[in-house]
C-alpha positions as CSV (number, residue, x, y, z in Angstrom):
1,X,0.0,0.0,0.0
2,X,1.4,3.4,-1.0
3,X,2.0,6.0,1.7
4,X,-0.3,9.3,0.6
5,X,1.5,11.8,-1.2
6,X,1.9,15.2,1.0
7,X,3.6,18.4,-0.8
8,X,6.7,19.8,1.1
9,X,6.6,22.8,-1.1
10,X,4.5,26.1,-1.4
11,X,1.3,25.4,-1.6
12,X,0.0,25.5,-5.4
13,X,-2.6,28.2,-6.4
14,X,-6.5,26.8,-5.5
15,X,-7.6,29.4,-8.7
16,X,-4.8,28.2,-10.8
17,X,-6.1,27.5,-14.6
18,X,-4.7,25.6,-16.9
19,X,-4.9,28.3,-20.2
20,X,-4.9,27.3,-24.1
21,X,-6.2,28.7,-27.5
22,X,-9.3,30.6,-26.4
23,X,-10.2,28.3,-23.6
24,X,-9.7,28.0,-19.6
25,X,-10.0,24.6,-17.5
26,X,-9.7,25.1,-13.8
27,X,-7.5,22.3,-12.2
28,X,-9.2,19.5,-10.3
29,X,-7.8,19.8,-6.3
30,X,-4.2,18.4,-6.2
31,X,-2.1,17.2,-3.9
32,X,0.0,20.1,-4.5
33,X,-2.5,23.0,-3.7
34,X,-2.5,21.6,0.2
35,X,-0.3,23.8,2.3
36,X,2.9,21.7,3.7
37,X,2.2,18.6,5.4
38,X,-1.3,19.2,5.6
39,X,-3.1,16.2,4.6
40,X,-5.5,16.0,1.6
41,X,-8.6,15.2,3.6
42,X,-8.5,18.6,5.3
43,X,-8.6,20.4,1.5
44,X,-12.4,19.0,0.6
45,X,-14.0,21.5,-1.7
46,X,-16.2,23.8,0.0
47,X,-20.0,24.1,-0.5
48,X,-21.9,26.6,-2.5
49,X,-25.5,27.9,-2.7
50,X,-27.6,29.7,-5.6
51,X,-30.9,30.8,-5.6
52,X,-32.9,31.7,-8.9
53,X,-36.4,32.6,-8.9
54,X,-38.4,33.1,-11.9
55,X,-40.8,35.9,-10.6
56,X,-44.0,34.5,-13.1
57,X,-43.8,31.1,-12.2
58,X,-44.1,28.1,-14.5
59,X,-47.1,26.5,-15.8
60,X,-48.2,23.8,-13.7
61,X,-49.6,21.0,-16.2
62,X,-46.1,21.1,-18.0
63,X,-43.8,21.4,-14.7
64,X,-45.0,18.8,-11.6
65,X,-45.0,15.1,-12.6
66,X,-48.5,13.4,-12.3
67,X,-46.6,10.4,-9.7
68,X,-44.2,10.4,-7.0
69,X,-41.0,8.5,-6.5
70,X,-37.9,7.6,-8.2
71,X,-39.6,6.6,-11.6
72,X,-42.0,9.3,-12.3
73,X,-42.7,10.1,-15.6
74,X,-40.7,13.4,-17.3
75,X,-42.8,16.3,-17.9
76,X,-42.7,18.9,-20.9
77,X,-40.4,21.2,-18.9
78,X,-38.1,18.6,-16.6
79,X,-37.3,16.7,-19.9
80,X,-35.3,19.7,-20.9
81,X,-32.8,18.8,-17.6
82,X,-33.2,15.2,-18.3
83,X,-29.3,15.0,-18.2
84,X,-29.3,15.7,-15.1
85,X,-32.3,13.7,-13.6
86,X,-29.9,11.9,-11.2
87,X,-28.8,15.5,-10.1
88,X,-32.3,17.1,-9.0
89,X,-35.4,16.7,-7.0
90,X,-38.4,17.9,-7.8
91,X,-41.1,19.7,-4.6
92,X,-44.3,20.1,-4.3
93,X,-46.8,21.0,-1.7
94,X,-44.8,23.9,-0.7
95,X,-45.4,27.5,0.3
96,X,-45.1,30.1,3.1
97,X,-47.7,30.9,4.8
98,X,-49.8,34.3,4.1
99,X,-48.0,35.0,1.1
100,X,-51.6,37.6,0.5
101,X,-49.5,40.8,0.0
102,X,-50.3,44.7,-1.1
103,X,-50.3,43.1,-4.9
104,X,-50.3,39.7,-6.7
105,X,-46.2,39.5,-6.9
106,X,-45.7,40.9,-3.5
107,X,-44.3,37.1,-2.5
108,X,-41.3,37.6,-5.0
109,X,-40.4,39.9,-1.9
110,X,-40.0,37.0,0.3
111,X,-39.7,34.3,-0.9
112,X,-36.1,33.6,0.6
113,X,-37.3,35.2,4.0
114,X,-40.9,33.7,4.1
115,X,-41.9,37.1,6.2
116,X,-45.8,37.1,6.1
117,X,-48.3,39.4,5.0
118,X,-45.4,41.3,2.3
119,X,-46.5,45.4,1.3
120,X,-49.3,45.7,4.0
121,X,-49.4,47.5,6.4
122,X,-47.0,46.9,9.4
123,X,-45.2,44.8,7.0
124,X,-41.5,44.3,7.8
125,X,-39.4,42.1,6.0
126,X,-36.5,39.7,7.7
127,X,-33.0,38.8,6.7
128,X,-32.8,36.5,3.3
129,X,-31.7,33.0,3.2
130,X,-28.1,34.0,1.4
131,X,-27.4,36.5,3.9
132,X,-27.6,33.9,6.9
133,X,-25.0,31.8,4.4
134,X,-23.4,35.0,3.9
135,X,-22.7,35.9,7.6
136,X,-21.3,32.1,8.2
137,X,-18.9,32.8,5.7
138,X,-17.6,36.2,6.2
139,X,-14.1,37.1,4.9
140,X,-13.7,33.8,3.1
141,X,-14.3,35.2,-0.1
142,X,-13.7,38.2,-2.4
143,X,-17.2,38.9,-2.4
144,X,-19.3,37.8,0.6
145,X,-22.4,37.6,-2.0
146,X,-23.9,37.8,-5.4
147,X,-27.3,39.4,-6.2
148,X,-28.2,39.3,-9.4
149,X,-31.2,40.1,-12.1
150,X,-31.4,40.1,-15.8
151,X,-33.8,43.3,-14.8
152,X,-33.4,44.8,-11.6
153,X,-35.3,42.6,-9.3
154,X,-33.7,41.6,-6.0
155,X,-34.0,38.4,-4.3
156,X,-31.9,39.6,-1.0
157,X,-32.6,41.2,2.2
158,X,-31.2,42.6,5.1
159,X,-31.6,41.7,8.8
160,X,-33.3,44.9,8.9
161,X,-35.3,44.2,6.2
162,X,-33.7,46.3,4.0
163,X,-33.5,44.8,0.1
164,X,-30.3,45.0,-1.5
165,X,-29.7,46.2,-5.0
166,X,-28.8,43.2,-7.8
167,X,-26.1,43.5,-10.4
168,X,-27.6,43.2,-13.7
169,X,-24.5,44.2,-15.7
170,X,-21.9,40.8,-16.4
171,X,-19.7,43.2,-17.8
172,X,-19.7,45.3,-14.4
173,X,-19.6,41.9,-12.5
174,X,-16.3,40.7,-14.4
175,X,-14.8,43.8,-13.6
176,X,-15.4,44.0,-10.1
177,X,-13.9,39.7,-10.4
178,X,-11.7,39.5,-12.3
179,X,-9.9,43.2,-13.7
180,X,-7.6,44.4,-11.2
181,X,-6.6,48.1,-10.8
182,X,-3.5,50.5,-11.4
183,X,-2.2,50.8,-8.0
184,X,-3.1,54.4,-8.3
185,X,-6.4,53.1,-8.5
186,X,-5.9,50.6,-5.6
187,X,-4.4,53.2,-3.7
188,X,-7.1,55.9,-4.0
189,X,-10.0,52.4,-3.2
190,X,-7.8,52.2,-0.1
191,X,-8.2,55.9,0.8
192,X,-11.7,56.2,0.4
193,X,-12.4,52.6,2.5
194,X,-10.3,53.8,5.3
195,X,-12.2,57.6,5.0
196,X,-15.6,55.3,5.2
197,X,-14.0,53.5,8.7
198,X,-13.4,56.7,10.5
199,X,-17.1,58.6,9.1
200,X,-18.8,54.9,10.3
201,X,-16.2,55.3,13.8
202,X,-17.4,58.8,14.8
203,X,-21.0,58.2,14.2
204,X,-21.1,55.0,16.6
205,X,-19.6,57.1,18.6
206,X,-22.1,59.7,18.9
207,X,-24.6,56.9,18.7
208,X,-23.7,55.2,21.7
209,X,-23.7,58.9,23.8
210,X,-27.7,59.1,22.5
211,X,-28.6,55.7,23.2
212,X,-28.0,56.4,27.0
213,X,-31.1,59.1,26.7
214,X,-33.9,57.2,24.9
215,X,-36.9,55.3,25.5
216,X,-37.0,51.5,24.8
217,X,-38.4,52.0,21.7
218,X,-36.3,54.1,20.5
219,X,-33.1,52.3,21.7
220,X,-34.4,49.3,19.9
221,X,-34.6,51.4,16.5
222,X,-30.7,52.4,17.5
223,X,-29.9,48.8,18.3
224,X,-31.6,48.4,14.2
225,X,-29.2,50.7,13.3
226,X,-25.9,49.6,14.9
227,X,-26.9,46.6,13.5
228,X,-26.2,47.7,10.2
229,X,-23.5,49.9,10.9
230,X,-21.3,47.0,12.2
231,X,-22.3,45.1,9.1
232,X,-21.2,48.2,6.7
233,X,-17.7,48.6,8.7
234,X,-17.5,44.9,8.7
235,X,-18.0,44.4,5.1
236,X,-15.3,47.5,4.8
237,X,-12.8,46.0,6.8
238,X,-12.9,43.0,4.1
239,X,-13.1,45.1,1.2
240,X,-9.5,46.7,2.7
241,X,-8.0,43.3,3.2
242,X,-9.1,42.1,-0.3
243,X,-8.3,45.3,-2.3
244,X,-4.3,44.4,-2.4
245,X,-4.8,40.5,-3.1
246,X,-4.8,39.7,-6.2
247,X,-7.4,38.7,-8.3
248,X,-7.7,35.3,-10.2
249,X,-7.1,35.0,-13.8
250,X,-9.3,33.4,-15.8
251,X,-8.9,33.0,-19.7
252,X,-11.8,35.3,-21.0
253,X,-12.8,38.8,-22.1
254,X,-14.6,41.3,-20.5
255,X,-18.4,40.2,-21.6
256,X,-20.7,42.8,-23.7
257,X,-23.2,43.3,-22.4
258,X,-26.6,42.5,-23.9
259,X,-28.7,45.8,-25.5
260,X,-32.0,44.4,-25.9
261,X,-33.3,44.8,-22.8
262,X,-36.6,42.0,-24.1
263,X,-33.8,39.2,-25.0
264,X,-34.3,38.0,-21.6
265,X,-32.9,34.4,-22.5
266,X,-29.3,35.6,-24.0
267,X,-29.6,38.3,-20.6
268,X,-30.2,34.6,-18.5
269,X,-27.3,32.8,-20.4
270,X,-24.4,35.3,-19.9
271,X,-25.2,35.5,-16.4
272,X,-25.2,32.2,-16.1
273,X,-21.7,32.0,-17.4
274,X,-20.7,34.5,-15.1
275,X,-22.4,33.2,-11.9
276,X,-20.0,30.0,-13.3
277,X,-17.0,31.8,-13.2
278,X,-17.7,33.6,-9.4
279,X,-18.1,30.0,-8.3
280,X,-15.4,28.3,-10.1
281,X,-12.5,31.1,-9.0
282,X,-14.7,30.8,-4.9
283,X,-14.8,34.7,-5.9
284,X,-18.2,34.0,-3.8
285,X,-20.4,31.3,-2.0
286,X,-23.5,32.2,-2.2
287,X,-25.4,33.8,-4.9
288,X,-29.1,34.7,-5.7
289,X,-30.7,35.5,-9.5
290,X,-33.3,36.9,-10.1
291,X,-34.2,35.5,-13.4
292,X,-36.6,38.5,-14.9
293,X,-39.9,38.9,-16.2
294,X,-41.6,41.8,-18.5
295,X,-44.2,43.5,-19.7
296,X,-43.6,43.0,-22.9
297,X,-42.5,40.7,-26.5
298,X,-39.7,38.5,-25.5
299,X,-37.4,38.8,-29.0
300,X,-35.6,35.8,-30.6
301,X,-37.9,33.4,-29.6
302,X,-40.0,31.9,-32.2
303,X,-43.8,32.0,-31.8
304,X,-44.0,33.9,-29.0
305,X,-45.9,37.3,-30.0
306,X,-47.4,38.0,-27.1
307,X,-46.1,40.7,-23.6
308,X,-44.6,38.0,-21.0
309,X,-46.5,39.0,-18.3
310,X,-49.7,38.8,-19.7
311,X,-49.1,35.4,-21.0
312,X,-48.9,34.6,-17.6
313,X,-52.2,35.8,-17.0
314,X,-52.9,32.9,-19.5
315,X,-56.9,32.3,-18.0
316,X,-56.4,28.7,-19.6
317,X,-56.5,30.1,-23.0
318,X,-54.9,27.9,-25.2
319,X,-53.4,29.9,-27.5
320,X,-51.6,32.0,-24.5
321,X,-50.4,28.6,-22.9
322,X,-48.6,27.6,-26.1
323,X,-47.0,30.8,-26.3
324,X,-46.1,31.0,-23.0
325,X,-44.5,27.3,-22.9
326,X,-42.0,28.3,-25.6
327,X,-40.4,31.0,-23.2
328,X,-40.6,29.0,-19.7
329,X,-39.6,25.8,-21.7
330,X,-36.6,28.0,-23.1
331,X,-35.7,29.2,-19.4
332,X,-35.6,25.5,-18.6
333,X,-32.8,24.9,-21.8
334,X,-30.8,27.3,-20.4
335,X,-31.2,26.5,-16.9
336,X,-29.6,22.5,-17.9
337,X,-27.1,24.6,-19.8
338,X,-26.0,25.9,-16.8
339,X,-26.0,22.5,-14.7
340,X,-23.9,20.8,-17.8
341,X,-21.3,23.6,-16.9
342,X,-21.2,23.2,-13.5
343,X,-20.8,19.7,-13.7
344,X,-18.0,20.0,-16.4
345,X,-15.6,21.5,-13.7
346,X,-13.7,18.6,-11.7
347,X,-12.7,19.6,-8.5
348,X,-11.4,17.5,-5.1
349,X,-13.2,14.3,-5.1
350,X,-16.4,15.0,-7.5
351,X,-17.1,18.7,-9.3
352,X,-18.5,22.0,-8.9
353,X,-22.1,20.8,-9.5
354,X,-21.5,18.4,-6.7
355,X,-20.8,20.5,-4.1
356,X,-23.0,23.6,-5.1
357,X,-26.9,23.7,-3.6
358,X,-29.2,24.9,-6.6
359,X,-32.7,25.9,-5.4
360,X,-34.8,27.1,-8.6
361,X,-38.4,27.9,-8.9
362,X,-40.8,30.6,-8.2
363,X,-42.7,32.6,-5.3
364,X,-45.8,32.1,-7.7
365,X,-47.4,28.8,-8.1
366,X,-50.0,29.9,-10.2
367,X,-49.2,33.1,-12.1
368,X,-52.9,33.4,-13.9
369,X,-54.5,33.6,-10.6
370,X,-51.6,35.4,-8.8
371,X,-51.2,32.1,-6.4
372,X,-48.8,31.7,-3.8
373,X,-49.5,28.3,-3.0
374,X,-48.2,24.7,-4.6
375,X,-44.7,26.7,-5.7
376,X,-42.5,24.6,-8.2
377,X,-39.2,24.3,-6.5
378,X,-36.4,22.3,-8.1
379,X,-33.1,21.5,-5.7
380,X,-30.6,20.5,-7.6
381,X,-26.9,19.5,-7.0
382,X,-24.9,19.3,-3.9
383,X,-23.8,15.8,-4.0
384,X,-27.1,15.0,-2.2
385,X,-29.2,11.7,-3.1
386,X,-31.8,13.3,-5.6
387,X,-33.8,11.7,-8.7
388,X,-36.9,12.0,-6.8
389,X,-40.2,13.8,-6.9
C-alpha cells in the first residue's frame, strides 16, 4: 500500500487555470495545492448555494410530474434537464404561509425570507436565506455575496429588512472579479475605504452617547441601526483586506453586455456563465438571480408574439399557454445549460455541480390567478441523493 502523497513545497494556487487557444479549464484539487504537510482530507471543496427565482412562475400541467418516486414520468419542462435527472429533486406542496401581500407579486419579496403578509401594512421584512450563508462565511471570499437580475429585481434582504440592490450588468460583474486596478487606483479604493471606517467610527460614537437618553423603543430602532452599521464597517474591513490580493485570472474577455433589454434568455445565459465563473474562481459562495420577467414581447424566440407578463395571466386560453411554454420551456434549456457547466468543472473528489446547492423555482405557483401556493421548486446539486419527486 502506497504512503499518501503530501507536498513539502508552497502550496499551489486553489484558482490556478490551466490556459490554451481561447479556452480555460480550472484544475481539479491536487495534492499540491494543500499547504505543507497538511493532509488531503482537510482540502475538501467547499460548499456553495444559488438561488434563482423566476418571478412569473411556471405553468403547472407542464412542470409537476403526475406520480411520485424515483420513476416518475418526465414532464414537458423537466425533460429539458433530463441529463441531469440523477442531479435534482423535484417539490411540491410547498409555500409560506400568508403570502396575501399589497399586490399579486408581492411574494417575489419573500420568498427567501418567508416574512408574512409582504407590502401591507405593518409589513416588515426579515433577513434573506443568502445572507444567513453569507454571515457564516464572512471574509472567506472576495465577495461575501452575489445578487443578481437580468432586470433589476432583487432576491436579498437585510436583517433589517432592508432589500439589497442586484447587479444586472456581467460586464460590471467581471470587472469587479476578475480586472484588477493601477495601483493608483488601488491606492485611491484604499483611501476612500479607510475615509468610510473613520465617518462609520465617529458616528457609533455619537450613537452610543444618545442611546443612553432614549426610550426603549427608540433604543431598539438604535440597536436596528448599529446593527447595520457594524455590518457596513464589517463588510469595509474586508473590502480593505481584499483590495491588495490579487485577483484570479481566468482565460476570457470582458463580456458585452446584452442591449436588448426583451432578450431575456441571451440576458439569462451570460449570467449564467458569469455566476459560473464567481463559483469556479470561490470569488463567492453564495449567490441569488433573479431570473426577470416583463411586460412586454420576448425577441428571438419563435412563436412567441405576445407581452410576457400577460401570458402569464394565460386564464387557460390555449393559445396563450402555447405561447407562454415556448419562453418558460426555453428558461428551462438554459437553466440545464447551466447545470452541464457546472458539472464539467472537476474539482477534489467530484465537481463544482456536486458540491454547489441549486434551489430554482418561483414565489408564484399559479401566475394566472396570482397564487402563492403549490410553488414549483427544483433542488438541484450538492452531491445530495436526488432523482426524486
Amino acid at each position: 500500500m502506497k504512503a499518501p502523497y503530501i507536498s513539502t513545497q508552497a502550496a499551489l494556487n486553489r484558482r490556478h487555470f490551466l490556459k490554451g487557444v481561447g479556452s480555460c479549464v480550472a484544475l481539479p484539487l491536487l495534492d499540491a495545492m494543500c499547504p505543507a504537510f497538511r493532509a488531503r482530507a482537510a482540502s475538501a471543496a467547499v460548499p456553495r448555494f444559488i438561488a434563482m427565482n423566476a418571478s412569473l412562475g411556471f405553468h403547472a400541467e407542464f412542470f409537476f410530474p403526475e406520480k411520485t418516486g424515483e420513476n416518475y414520468a418526465m414532464t414537458p419542462y423537466l425533460d429539458k434537464l433530463k441529463d441531469h435527472r440523477k442531479d435534482f429533486t423535484v417539490f411540491s406542496g410547498l409555500s409560506h404561509p400568508n403570502q396575501n401581500g399589497n399586490n399579486g407579486h408581492a411574494s417575489g419579496m419573500t420568498w427567501l425570507t418567508s416574512a408574512q403578509r409582504p407590502g401591507l401594512a405593518g409589513f416588515k421584512n426579515t433577513i434573506s436565506l443568502d445572507q444567513l450563508i453569507a454571515r457564516q462565511l464572512r471574509g472567506k471570499t472576495r465577495v461575501p455575496y452575489l445578487a443578481l437580475s437580468t432586470r433589476g429585481a432583487s432576491l436579498s434582504w437585510t436583517a433589517n429588512g432592508v432589500q439589497i440592490p442586484s447587479q444586472t450588468s456581467p460586464a460590471k460583474l467581471f470587472k469587479q472579479l476578475f480586472i484588477s486596478g493601477t495601483e493608483a487606483e488601488v491606492a485611491e479604493t484604499m483611501r476612500e475605504l479607510k475615509r468610510g471606517r473613520s465617518i462609520l467610527d465617529t458616528v457609533l460614537g455619537d450613537a452610543n452617547k444618545l442611546q443612553k437618553s432614549l426610550g426603549h423603543r427608540d433604543q431598539e430602532k438604535l440597536d436596528e441601526y448599529f446593527s447595520s452599521v457594524r455590518d457596513l464597517e464589517a463588510s469595509i474591513q474586508q473590502s480593505e483586506q481584499w483590495e491588495t490580493k490579487t485577483k484570479p485570472e481566468v482565460d476570457a474577455q470582458q463580456p458585452k453586455d446584452v442591449d436588448d433589454k426583451t432578450d431575456v434568455m441571451a440576458r439569462q445565459r451570460l449570467m449564467y456563465e458569469m455566476i459560473a465563473l464567481a463559483l469556479q474562481t470561490d470569488s463567492t459562495r453564495t449567490v441569488t438571480f433573479d431570473l426577470g420577467s416583463m411586460n412586454a414581447v420576448p425577441s428571438n424566440l419563435k412563436g412567441v408574439k405576445t407581452d410576457w407578463h400577460n401570458l402569464s395571466h394565460h386564464g387557460k386560453d390555449e393559445n396563450k399557454i402555447e405561447e407562454l411554454s415556448i419562453i418558460e420551456a426555453a428558461e428551462f434549456v438554459a437553466f440545464n445549460e447551466f447545470l452541464t457547466r457546472l458539472k464539467g468543472v472537476q474539482e477534489a473528489d467530484g465537481n463544482l455541480l456536486d458540491h454547489t446547492s441549486i434551489l430554482f423555482g418561483s414565489n408564484l405557483g399559479n401566475a394566472s390567478s396570482h397564487s402563492w401556493k403549490n410553488l414549483p421548486i427544483i433542488v438541484a446539486g450538492g452531491d445530495i441523493n436526488m432523482a426524486r419527486m
